[in-house]
C-alpha positions in Angstrom: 17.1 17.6 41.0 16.6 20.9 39.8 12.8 21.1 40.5 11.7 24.0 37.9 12.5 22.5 34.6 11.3 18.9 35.5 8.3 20.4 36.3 7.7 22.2 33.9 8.1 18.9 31.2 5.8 17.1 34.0 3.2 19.4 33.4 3.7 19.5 30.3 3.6 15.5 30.0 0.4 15.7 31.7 -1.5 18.0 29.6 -0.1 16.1 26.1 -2.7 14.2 25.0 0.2 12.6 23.1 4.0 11.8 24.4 5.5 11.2 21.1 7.7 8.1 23.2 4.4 6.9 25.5 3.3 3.6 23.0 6.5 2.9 22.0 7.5 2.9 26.1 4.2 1.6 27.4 4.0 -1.6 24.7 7.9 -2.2 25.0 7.4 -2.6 28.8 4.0 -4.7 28.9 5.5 -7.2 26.6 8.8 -7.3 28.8 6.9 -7.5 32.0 4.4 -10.2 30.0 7.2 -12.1 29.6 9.0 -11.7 32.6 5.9 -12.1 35.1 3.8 -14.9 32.6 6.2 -16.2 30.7 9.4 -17.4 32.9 7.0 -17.2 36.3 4.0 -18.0 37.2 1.7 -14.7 38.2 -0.9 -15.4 40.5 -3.9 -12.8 40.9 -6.9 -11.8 43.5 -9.9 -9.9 42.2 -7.9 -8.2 39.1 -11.1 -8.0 37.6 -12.2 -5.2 40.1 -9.0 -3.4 39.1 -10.2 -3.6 35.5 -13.6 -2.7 36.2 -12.6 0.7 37.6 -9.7 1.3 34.9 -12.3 0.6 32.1 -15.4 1.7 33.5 -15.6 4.4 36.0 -17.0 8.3 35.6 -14.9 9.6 33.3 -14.4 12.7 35.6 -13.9 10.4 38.5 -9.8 9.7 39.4 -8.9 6.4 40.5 -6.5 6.1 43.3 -4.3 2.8 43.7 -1.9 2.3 46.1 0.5 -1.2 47.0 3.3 -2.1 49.0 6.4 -1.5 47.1 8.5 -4.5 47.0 10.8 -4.0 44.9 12.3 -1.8 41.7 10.4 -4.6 39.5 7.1 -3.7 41.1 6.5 0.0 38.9 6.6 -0.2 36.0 7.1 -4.4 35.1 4.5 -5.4 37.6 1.9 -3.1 37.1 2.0 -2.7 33.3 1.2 -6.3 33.7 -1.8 -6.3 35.6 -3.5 -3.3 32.8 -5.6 -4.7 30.2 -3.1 -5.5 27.2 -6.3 -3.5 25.3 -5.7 -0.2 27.0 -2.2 -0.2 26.5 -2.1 -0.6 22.8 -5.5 1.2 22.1 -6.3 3.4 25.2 -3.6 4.4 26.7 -5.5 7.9 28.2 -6.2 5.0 31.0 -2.9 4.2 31.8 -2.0 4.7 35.4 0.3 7.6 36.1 2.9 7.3 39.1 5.5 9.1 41.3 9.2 9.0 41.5 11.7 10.0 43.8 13.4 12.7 41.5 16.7 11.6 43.2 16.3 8.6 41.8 14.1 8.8 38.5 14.6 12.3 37.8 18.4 12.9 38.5 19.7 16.1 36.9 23.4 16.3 37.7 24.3 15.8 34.0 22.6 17.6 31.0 24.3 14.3 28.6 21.7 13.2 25.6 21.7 9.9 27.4 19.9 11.7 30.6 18.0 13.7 28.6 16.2 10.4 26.9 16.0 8.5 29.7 13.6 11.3 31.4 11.8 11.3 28.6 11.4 7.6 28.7 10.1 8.2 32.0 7.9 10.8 31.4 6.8 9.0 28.5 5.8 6.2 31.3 3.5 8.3 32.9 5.6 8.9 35.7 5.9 12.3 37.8 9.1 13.5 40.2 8.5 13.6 43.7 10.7 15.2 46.3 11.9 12.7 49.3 10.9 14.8 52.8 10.2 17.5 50.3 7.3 18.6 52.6 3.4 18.6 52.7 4.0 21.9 50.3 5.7 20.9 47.1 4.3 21.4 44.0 4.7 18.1 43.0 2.1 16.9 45.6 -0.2 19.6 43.8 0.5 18.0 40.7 -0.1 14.5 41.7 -3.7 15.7 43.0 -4.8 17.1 39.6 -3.9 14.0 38.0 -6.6 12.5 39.8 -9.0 15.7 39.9 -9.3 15.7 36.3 -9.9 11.9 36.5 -6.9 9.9 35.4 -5.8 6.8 37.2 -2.9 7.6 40.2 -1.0 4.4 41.2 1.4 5.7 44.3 3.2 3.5 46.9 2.6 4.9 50.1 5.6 4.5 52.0 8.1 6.1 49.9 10.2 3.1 49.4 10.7 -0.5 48.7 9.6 -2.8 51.7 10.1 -6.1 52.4 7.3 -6.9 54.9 4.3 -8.1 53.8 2.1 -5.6 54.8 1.9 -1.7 54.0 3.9 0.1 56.5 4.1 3.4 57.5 1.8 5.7 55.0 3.8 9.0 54.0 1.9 12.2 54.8 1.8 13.2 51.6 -0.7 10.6 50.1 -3.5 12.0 52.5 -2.8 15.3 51.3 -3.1 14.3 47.9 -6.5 12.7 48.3 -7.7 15.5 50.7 -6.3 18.0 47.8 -8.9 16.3 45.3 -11.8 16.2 47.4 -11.4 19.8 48.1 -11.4 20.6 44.1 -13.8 17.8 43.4 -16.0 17.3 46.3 -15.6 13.5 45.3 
């Protein structure tokens, strides 16, 4: 992961009002997930509608912060693109959630091939940010994460830095307080 020039396309991701790949990415993925999680399964839901509330209808200075237990690679983006409004993604998608990878896997930059090249841009396009695994309380990309939410966008993280099988959230990674407490600083929120 060579952490300068990912960051610098991060930030620059996050200060485009447009990604000329985010509808094309965000609509190809809802309607696979739709299909995937609606159509060949049977998705059951608790209070989504408190989800959309705050998507659709909060300060728009105010960041939302969402977290979940990651269970598997299906869960970001499949499962999550289809729990988001079906209007926001094809109309709105300012509102989409952004999220964090771990640049080993999402962000990997031992080859400089077209086909790398696209697919971090596919990622990017996603809304999705590199992370560094035990990368420390420091990194930049925490910092990054943080303004996400200080300038009021929607930050979706899982907090223990891997998929888990248990059913409840295990160990939370250091870094998501530091996020938050980051924001409040800036914010006072």
């Amino acid at each position: 992961y060579n952490q300068k020039p990912q960051l610098e396309r991060s930030m620059h991701s996050l200060n485009a009002d447009f990604h000329p790949f985010r509808k094309l990415v965000t609509i190809s993925v809802t309607l696979a997930s739709a299909f995937l999680f609606r159509g060949l399964n049977t998705l059951h839901t608790f209070n989504l509608n408190t989800l959309h509330h705050y998507i659709q209808n909060r300060d728009k200075d105010t960041g939302l912060l969402t977290v979940m237990n990651h269970k598997s690679v299906f869960d970001d983006p499949l499962l999550t693109s289809t729990l988001i409004p079906l209007g926001i993604t094809l109309w709105n998608q300012s509102k989409l959630r952004w999220g964090v990878c771990a640049a080993d896997i999402c962000f990997r930059s031992n080859s400089h091939s077209l086909k790398t090249m696209f697919l971090h841009e596919c990622i990017l396009a996603g809304k999705v940010l590199p992370i560094v695994r035990l990368g420390g309380l420091n990194q930049i990309e925490l910092k990054v994460a943080s303004h996400v939410l200080c300038r009021g966008d929607w930050l979706h993280l899982y907090p223990e830095g891997r998929c888990e099988q248990k059913s409840r959230i295990e160990l939370i990674r250091h870094g998501i307080a530091k996020v938050v407490v980051m924001n409040v600083m800036e914010t006072g929120k």
